[in-house]
C-alpha positions as CSV (number, residue, x, y, z in Angstrom):
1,X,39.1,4.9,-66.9
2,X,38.8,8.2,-69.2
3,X,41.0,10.2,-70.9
4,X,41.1,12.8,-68.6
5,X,44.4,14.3,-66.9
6,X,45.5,12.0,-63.8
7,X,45.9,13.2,-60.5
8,X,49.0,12.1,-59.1
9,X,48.7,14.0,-55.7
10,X,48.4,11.0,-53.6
11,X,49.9,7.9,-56.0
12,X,54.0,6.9,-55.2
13,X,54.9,7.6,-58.9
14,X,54.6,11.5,-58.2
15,X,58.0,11.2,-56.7
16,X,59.6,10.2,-60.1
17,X,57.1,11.4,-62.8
18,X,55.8,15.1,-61.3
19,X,57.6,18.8,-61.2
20,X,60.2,20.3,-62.4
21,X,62.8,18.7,-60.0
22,X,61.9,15.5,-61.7
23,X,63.2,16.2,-65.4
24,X,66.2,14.3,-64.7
25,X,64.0,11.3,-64.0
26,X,61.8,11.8,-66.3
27,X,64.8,12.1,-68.6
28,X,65.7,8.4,-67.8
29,X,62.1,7.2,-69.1
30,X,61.9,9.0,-72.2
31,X,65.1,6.8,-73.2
32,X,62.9,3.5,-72.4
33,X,60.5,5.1,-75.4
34,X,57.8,6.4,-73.2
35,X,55.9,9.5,-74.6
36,X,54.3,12.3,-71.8
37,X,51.3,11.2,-71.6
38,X,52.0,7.3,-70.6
39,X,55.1,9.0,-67.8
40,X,52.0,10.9,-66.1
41,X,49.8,8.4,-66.1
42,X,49.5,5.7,-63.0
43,X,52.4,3.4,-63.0
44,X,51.7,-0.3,-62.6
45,X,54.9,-2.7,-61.3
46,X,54.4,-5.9,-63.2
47,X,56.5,-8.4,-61.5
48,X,57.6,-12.1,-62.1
49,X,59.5,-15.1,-60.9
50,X,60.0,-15.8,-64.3
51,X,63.5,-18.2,-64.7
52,X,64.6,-20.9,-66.5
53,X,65.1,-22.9,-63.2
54,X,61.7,-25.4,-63.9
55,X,58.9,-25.5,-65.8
56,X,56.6,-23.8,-63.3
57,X,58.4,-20.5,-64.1
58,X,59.3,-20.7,-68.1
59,X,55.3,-19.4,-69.2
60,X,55.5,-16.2,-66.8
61,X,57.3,-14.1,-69.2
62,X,54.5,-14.8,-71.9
63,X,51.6,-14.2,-69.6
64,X,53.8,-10.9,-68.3
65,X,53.2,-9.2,-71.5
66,X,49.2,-10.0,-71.6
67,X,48.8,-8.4,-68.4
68,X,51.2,-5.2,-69.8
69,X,48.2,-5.2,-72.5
70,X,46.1,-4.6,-70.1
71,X,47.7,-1.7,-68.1
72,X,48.0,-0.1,-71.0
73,X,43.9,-0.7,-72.6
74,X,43.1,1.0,-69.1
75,X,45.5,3.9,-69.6
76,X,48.2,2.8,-66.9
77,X,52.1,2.7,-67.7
78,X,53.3,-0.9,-66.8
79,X,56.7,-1.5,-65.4
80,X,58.1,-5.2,-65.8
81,X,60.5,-6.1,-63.4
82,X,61.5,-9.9,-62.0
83,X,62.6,-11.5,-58.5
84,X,63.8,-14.8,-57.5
85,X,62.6,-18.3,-57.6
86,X,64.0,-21.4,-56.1
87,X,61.5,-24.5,-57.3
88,X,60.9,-26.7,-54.7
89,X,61.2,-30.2,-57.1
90,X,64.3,-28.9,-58.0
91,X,65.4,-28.2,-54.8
92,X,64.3,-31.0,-53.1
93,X,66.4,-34.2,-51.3
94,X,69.5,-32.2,-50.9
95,X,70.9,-29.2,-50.0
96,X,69.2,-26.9,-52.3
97,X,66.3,-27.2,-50.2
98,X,67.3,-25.0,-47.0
99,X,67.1,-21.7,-50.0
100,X,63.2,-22.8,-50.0
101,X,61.3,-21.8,-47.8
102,X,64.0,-18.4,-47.5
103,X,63.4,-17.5,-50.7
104,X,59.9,-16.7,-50.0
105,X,61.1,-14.1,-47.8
106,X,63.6,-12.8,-50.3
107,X,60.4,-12.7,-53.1
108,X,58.9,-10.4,-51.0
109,X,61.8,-8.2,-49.6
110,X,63.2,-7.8,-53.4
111,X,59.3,-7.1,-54.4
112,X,59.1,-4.2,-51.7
113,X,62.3,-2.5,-52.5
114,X,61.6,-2.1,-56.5
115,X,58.2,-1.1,-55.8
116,X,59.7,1.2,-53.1
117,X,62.7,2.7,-54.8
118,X,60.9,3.4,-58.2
119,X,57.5,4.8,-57.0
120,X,55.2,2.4,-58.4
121,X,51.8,2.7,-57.7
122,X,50.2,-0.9,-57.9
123,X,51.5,-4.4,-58.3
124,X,50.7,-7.4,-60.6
125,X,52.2,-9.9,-59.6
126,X,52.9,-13.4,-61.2
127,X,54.2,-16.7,-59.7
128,X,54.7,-20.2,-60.6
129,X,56.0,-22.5,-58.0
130,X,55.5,-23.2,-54.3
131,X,57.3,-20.1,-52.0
132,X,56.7,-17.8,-55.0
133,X,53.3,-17.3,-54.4
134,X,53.0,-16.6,-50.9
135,X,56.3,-14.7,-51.5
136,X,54.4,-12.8,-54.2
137,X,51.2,-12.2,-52.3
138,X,52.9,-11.1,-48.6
139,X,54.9,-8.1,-50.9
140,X,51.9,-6.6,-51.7
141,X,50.4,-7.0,-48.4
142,X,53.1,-5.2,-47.1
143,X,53.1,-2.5,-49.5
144,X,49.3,-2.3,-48.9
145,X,48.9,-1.3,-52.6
146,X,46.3,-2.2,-55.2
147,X,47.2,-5.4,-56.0
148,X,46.1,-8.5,-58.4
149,X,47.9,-12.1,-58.3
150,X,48.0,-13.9,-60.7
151,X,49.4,-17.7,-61.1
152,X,51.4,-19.0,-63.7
153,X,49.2,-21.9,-64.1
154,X,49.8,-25.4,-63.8
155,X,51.4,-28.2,-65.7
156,X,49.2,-30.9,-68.0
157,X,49.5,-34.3,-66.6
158,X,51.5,-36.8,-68.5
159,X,50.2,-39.8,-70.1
160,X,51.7,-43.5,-69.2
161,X,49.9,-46.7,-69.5
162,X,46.7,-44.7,-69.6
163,X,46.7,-43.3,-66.7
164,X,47.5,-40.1,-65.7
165,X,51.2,-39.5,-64.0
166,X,52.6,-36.2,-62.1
167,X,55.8,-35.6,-60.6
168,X,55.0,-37.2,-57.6
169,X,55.0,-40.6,-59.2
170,X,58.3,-40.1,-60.0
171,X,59.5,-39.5,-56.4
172,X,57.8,-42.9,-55.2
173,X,58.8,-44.2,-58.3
174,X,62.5,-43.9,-57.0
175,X,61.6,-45.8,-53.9
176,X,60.2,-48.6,-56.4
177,X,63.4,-48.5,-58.0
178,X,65.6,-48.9,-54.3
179,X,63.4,-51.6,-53.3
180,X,64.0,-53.7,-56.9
181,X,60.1,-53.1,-57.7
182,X,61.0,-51.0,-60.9
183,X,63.5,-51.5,-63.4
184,X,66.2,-48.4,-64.8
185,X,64.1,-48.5,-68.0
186,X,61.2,-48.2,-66.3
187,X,62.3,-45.4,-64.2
188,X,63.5,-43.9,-67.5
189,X,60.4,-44.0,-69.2
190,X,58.4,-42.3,-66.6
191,X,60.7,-39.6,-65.9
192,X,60.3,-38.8,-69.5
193,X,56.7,-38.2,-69.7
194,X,55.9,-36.9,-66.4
195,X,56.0,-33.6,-67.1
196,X,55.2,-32.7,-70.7
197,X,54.5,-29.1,-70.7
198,X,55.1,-25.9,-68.9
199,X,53.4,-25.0,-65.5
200,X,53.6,-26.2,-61.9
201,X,53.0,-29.5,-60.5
202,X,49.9,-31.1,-61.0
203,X,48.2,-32.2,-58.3
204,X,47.2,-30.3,-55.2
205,X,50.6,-29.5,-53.6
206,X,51.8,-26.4,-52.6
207,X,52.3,-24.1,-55.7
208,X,48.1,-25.5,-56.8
209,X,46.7,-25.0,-53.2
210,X,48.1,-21.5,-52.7
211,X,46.8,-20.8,-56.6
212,X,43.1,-21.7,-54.9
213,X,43.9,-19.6,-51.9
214,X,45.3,-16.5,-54.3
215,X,41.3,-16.5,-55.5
216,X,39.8,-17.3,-52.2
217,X,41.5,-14.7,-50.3
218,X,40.6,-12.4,-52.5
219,X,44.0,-11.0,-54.7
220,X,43.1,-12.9,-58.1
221,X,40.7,-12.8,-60.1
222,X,38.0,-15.5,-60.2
223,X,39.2,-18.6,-62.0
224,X,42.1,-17.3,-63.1
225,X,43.9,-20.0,-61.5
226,X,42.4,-22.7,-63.0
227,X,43.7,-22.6,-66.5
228,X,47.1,-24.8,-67.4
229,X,49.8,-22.5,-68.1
230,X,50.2,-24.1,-71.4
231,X,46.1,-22.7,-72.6
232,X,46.7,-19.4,-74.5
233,X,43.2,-18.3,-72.6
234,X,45.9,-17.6,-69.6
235,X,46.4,-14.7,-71.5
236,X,43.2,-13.3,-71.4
237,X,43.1,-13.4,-67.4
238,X,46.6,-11.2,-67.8
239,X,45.0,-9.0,-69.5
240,X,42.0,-8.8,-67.3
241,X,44.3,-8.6,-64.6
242,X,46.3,-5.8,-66.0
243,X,42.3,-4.2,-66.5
244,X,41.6,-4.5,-62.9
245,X,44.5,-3.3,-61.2
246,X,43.5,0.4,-62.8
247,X,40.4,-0.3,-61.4
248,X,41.6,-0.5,-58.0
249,X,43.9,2.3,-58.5
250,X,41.1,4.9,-59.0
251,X,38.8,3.3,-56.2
252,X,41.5,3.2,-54.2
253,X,41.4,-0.3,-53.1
254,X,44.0,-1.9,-51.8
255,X,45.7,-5.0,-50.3
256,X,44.8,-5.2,-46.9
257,X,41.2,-3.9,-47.4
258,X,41.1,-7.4,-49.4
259,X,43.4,-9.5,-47.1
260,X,41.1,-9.4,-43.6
261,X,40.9,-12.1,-40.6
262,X,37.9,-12.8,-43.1
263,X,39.3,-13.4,-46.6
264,X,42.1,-15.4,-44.4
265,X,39.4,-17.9,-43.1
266,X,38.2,-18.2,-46.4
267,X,41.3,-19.5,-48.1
268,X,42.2,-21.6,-44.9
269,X,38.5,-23.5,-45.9
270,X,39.6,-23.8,-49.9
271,X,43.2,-25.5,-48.2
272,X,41.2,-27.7,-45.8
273,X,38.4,-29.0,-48.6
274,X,40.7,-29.7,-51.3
275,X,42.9,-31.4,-49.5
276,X,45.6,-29.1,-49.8
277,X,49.2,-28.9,-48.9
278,X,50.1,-28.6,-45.3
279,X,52.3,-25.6,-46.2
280,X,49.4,-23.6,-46.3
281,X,49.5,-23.7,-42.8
282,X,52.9,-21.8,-42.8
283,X,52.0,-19.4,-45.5
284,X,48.6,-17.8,-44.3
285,X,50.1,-17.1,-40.9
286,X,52.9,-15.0,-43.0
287,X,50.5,-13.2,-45.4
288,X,48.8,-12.6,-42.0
289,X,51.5,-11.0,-40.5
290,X,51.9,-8.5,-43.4
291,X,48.5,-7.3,-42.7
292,X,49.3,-6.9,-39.0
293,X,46.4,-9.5,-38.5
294,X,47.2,-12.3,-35.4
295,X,46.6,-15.8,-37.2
296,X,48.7,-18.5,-36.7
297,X,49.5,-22.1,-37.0
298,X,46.9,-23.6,-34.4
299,X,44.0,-20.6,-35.9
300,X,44.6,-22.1,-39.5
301,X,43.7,-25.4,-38.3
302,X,41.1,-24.6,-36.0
303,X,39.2,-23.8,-39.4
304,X,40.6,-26.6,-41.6
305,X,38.7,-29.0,-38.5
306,X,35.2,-28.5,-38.7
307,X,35.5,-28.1,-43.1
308,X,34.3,-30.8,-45.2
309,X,36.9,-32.3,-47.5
310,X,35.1,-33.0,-50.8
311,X,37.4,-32.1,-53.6
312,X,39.5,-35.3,-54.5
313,X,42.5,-34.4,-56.0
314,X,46.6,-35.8,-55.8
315,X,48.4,-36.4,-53.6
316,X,45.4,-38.0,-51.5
317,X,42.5,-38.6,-54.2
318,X,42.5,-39.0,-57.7
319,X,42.4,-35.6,-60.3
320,X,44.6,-32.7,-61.0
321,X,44.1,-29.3,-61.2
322,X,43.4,-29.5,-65.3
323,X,40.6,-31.5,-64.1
324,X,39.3,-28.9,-61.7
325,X,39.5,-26.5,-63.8
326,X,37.2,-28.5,-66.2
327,X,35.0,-29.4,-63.7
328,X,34.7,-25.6,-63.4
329,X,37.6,-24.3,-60.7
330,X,38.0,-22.7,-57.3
331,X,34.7,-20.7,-58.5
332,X,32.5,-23.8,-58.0
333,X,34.6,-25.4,-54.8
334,X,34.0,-21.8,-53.0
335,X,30.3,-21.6,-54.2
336,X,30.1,-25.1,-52.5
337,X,31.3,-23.8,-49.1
338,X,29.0,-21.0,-49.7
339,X,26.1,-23.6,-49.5
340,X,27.7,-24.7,-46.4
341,X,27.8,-21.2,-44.8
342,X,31.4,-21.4,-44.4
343,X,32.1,-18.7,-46.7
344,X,32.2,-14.7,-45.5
345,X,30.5,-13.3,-48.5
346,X,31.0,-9.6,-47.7
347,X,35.0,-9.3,-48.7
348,X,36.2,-7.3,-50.9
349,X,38.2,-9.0,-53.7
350,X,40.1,-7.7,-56.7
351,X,37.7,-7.0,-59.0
352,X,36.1,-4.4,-57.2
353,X,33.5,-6.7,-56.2
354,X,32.4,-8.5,-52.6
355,X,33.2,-12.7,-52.7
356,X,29.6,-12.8,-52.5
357,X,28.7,-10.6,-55.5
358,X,31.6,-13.1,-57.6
359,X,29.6,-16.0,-56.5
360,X,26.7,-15.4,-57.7
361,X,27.7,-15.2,-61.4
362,X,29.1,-18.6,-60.9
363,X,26.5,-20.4,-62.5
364,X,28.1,-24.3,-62.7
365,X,27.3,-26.9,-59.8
366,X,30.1,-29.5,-58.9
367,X,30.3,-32.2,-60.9
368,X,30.3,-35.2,-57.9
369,X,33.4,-37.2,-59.5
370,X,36.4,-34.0,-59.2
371,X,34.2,-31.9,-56.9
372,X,31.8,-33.5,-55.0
373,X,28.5,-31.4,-53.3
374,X,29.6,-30.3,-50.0
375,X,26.7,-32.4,-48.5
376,X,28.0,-35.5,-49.6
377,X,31.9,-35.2,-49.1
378,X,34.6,-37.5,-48.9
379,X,35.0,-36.8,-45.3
380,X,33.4,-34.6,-42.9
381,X,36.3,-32.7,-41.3
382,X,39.1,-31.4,-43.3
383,X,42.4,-33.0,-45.1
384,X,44.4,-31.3,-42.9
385,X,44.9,-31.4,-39.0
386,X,46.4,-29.5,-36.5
387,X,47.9,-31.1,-33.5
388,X,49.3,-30.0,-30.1
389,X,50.5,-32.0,-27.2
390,X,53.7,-32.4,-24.8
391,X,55.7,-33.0,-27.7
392,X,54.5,-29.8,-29.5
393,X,53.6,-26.8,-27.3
394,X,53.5,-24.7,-30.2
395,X,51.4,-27.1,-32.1
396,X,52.3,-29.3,-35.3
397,X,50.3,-30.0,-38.7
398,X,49.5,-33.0,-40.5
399,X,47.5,-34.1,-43.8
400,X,44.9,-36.6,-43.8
401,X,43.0,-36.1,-47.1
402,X,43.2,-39.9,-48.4
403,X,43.9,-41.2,-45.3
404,X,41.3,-43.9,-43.7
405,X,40.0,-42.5,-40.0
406,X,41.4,-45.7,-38.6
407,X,44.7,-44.8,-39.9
408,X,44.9,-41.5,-38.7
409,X,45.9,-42.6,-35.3
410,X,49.5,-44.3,-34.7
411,X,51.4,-44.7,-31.6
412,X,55.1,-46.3,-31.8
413,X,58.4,-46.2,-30.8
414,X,60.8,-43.0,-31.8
415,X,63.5,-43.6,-34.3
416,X,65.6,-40.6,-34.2
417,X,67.5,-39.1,-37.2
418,X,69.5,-36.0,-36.9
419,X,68.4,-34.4,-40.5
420,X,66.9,-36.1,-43.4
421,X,70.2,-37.8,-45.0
422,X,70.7,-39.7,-42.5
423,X,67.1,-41.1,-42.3
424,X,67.0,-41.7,-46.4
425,X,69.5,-43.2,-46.2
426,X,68.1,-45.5,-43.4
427,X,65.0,-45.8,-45.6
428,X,67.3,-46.5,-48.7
429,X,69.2,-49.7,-46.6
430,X,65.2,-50.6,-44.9
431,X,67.2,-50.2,-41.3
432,X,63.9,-49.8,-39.8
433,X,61.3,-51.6,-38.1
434,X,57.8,-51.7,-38.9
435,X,55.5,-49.6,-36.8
436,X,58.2,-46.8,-35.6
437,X,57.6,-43.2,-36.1
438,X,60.8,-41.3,-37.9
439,X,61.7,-38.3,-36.0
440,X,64.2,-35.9,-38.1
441,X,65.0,-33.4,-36.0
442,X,67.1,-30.2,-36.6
443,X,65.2,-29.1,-40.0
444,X,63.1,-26.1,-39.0
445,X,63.2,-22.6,-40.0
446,X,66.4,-21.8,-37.9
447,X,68.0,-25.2,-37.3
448,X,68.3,-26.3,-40.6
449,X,68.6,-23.9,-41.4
450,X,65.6,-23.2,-43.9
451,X,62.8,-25.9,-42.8
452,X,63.3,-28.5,-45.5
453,X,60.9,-30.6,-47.3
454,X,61.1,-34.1,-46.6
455,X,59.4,-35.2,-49.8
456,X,62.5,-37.6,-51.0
457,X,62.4,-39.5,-47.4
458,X,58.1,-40.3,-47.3
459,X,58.4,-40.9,-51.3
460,X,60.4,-43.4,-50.3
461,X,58.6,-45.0,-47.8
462,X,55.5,-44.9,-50.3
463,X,57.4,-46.0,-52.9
464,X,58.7,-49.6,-51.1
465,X,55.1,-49.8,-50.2
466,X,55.6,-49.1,-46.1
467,X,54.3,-46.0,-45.9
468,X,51.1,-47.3,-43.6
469,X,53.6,-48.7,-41.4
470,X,55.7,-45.7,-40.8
471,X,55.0,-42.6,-38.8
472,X,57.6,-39.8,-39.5
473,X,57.3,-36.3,-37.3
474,X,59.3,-33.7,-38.0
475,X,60.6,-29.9,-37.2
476,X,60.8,-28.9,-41.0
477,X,58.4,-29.4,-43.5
478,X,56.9,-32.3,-46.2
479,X,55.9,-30.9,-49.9
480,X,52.1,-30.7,-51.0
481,X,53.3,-33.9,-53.0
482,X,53.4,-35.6,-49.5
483,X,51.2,-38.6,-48.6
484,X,51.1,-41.1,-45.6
485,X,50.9,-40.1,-42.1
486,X,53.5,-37.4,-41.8
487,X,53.7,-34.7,-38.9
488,X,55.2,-31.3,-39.8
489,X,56.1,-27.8,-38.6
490,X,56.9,-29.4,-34.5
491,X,56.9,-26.9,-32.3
492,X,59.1,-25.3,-30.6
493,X,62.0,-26.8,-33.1
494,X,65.0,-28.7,-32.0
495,X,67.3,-25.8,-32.6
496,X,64.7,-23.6,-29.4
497,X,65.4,-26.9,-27.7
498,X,61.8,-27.8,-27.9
499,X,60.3,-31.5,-27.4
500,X,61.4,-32.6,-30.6
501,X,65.2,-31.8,-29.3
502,X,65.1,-34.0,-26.1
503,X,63.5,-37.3,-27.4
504,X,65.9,-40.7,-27.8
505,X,65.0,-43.6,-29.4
506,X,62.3,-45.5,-28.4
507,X,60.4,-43.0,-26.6
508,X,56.9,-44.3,-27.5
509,X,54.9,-41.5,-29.2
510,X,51.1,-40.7,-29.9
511,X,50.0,-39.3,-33.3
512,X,45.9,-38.9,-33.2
513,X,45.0,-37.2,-35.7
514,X,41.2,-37.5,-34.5
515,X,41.5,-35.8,-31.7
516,X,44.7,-33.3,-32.1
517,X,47.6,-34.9,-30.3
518,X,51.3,-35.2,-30.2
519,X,52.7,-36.4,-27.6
520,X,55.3,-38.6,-25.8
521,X,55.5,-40.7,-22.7
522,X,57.5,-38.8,-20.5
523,X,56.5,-36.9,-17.7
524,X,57.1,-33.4,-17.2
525,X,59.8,-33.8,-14.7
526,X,61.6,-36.2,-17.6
527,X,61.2,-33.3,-20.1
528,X,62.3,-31.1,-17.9
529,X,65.5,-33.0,-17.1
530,X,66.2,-33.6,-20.1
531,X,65.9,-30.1,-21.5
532,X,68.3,-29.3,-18.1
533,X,71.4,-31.4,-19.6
534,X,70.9,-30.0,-23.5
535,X,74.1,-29.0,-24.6
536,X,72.5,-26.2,-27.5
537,X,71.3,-26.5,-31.0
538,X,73.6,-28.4,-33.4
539,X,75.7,-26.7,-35.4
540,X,75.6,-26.1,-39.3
541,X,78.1,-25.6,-41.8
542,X,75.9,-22.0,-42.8
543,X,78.1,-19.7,-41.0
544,X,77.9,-17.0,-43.2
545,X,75.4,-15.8,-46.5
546,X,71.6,-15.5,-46.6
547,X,70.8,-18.4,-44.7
548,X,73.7,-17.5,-41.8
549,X,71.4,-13.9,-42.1
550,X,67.5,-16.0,-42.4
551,X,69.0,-18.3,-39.5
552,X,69.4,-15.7,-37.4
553,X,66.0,-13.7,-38.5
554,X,63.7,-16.0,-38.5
555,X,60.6,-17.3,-35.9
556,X,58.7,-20.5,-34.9
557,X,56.3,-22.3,-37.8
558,X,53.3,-21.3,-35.5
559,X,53.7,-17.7,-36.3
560,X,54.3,-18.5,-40.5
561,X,58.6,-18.0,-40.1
562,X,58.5,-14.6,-40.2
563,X,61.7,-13.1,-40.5
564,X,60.6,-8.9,-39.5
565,X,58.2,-7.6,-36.8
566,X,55.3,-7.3,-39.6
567,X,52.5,-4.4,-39.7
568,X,51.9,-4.8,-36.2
569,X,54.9,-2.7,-35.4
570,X,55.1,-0.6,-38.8
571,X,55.1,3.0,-38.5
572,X,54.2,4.1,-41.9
573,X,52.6,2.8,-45.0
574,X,54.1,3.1,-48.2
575,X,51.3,4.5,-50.1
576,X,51.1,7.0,-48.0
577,X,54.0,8.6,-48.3
């Protein structure tokens, strides 16, 4: 940008910065330091989960003030401010975990209303862990503004034994330890090199696969996820993050002319052919919604079924993303697809640039051992599967990346747990038999309320070495850390008295994860008697507070959880008025 005079006329920050009537504003930011020139320039919100809550969040702070840097070398006037973060590992296996998956929605809302009551006209926006990024990314959908994401980066693996070891291995490592496979030193030992630096969990779970989908989709720069958070070349991307944004300012480029049923498609392939976490299929549906764009659950899937799966990372294959990003990052993974013809080349991403003009600067091939060529993949169809049947109507999700094709089918009897205590705590005292499939029941979006993670019941189950032997299905929702067959987001949930509400024990279910089902041995006119004599959802002890208020908000997992009517229904846009 030059050094000429800015035109304000159609930028938010005119209602604070511009006129006479503004001197008492204006008032306020010369006692923040700012000089006349940087209060009528183009203001730039620069916003973070930034906390001391868990590792994934400490670094954001740093990397906030890179991306200030570069605001400022483009002549903007960046704005720092912070939101919420609730971190999933520290949430997870108790009640902690119902604020999840609401504090996505409470990331975004708190985004939009400091963007809105303080004028600013373009977001960066910088996340670390799991519902921080889709939270991050749906606020600046809905604001529609120029907008760059960028992640926080992820942790480095620790070292034990010689062998690489993530926070997942402590989870089944637990399980060891119930079933007298692992001693309290052991335990000790590994929780104490797990995690040695800053940065979000290593492998491909949640807060990693929605990193991949920030570049696919379009709102990050390329290969700007890659990087751990520890690498002081994170900084650089803030920087050329802080750059681009100014760019998109003055070509007036903003969120949803990046964030199309296109660029959506495109990061539901990067999900499917990394073997990414299943929560994906919740959080594209959202970001969806904020665009006013119909794509759900059962859409998401349709593309993760006929993508090649051919990146082999945790929790199903081998690497972490430090090792992706050496093998050269999401760059080289979407150059693959490209190859395939599964990429839509002509979107516009954050640098200004179509995906397709990005792609062809990529210059690295995949390295066959982290990212394999996408004609010679692990598996043909994707890691993760979408799956529909008289037991979910509204459809249901599962991950098979790592999982054998004549695994991925399973038919047994029901063993049904009212929430996830009780069924750790079956798993804890092995009251199970082999070859059941779990059903806990009562943990979706508004039962649970909050759609848990059921990461400390299949660690578990891994971890005392049954997890081949146990189905589990479920209304809430498993972390990207997740492995074995495990069946989330069930449709309608127990609490809309759907299928997953009326079954009893030993009702003999169907997982087929070739062909798409769910489904249960009952007729119709046994469902339907059964859904005749329910006697309402059960009752929780949230009666009051934000998740009383999300409980009562919220939608089915097919639609992402939405908890407002999205830009299907909007009657303005915000930078446009």
């Amino acid at each position: 940008m030059t050094n000429r005079p800015v035109d304000k006329t159609n930028l938010p920050s005119r209602h604070v910065t511009e006129g006479p009537q503004r001197a008492p504003h204006r008032s306020y930011f010369y006692a923040m330091g700012l000089d006349e020139k940087e209060i009528h320039q183009p203001w730039v919100g620069v916003a973070t989960c930034w906390n001391e809550a868990a590792p994934c969040n400490i670094a954001l702070n740093r990397q906030a003030q890179a991306v200030k840097v570069g605001v400022k070398r483009a002549e903007g006037t960046p704005r720092e401010f912070t939101t919420i973060t609730v971190t999933d590992g520290i949430a997870m296996g108790h009640e902690g975990m119902r604020s999840s998956l609401a504090s996505r929605d409470a990331i975004a809302d708190t985004v939009e209303l400091t963007m809105r009551g303080h004028c600013y006209d373009a977001i960066v926006g910088l996340a670390g862990c799991d519902k921080s990024l889709p939270g991050m990314m749906m606020a600046m959908v809905r604001l529609n503004t120029p907008s760059v994401f960028i992640y926080g980066g992820s942790i480095l693996p620790g070292r034990l034994e010689g062998k690489d070891v993530t926070v997942q291995d402590v989870f089944e490592a637990v399980g060891k330890h119930q079933a007298g496979n692992l001693s309290d030193a052991e335990l000790e030992v590994l929780e104490r090199v797990a995690c040695p630096s800053a940065g979000a969990c290593g492998g491909q779970f949640t807060a990693n696969t929605m990193a991949c989908v920030s570049e696919a989709i379009g709102l990050a720069l390329m290969n700007s996820s890659g990087a751990p958070a520890p690498y002081e070349s994170r900084d650089e991307y803030g920087v050329a993050s802080g750059i681009a944004v100014m760019n998109l300012i003055e070509k007036n480029i903003r969120a949803r002319d990046v964030v199309t049923r296109k660029s959506l498609e495109n990061a539901a392939r990067v999900v499917a052919c990394t073997g990414g976490s299943t929560n994906a299929g919740l959080h594209l549906p959202a970001i969806a919604h904020e665009a006013g764009i119909d794509f759900d659950l059962m859409d998401v899937c349709e593309i993760f079924r006929d993508t090649p799966y051919f990146v082999d990372l945790k929790p199903g294959g081998q690497y972490v993303a430090k090792d992706l990003y050496e093998a050269g990052g999401v760059p080289v993974v979407l150059k693959e697809l490209r190859k395939a013809g599964l990429m839509h080349e002509d979107c516009m991403t954050a640098t200004g640039f179509s995906m397709g003009e990005e792609l062809d600067k990529i210059t690295r091939e995949a390295d066959g051992r982290v990212i394999y060529p996408v004609e010679k993949p692990l598996t043909a169809s994707g890691g993760v599967v979408g799956l529909q049947g008289n037991l979910a109507p509204e459809g249901a999700i599962v991950k098979v990346a790592g999982i054998a094709p004549e695994d991925q089918v399973f038919t047994g009897p029901a063993h049904v747990f009212e929430c996830e205590e009780d069924a750790f705590a079956a798993v804890k005292a092995r009251q199970y038999e082999m070859g059941e499939v779990f059903v806990i029941r009562n943990e979706g979006p508004a039962g649970g309320p909050g759609m848990r993670e059921m990461l400390a019941t299949t660690a578990a189950l891994s971890g005392q070495g049954v997890g081949k032997e146990i189905a589990l299905i479920t209304d809430g929702r498993f972390s990207g850390a997740t492995r074995g067959f495990c069946v989330g987001h069930v449709g309608p949930e127990a609490a809309h008295c759907g299928p997953i509400g009326l079954l009893k024990d030993g009702d003999m279910i169907t997982i087929n994860a070739i062909t798409g089902e769910l489904s249960v041995d009952l007729t119709d006119e046994e469902l339907a008697a059964r859904k005749a004599a329910w006697t309402g959802p059960r009752k929780t002890i949230y009666a009051s507070g934000a998740l009383y208020k999300y409980a009562k908000l919220v939608g089915g997992a097919r639609k992402g959880a939405v908890t407002h009517p999205g830009a299907a229904e909007e009657e303005h846009i915000y930078m446009d008025l």
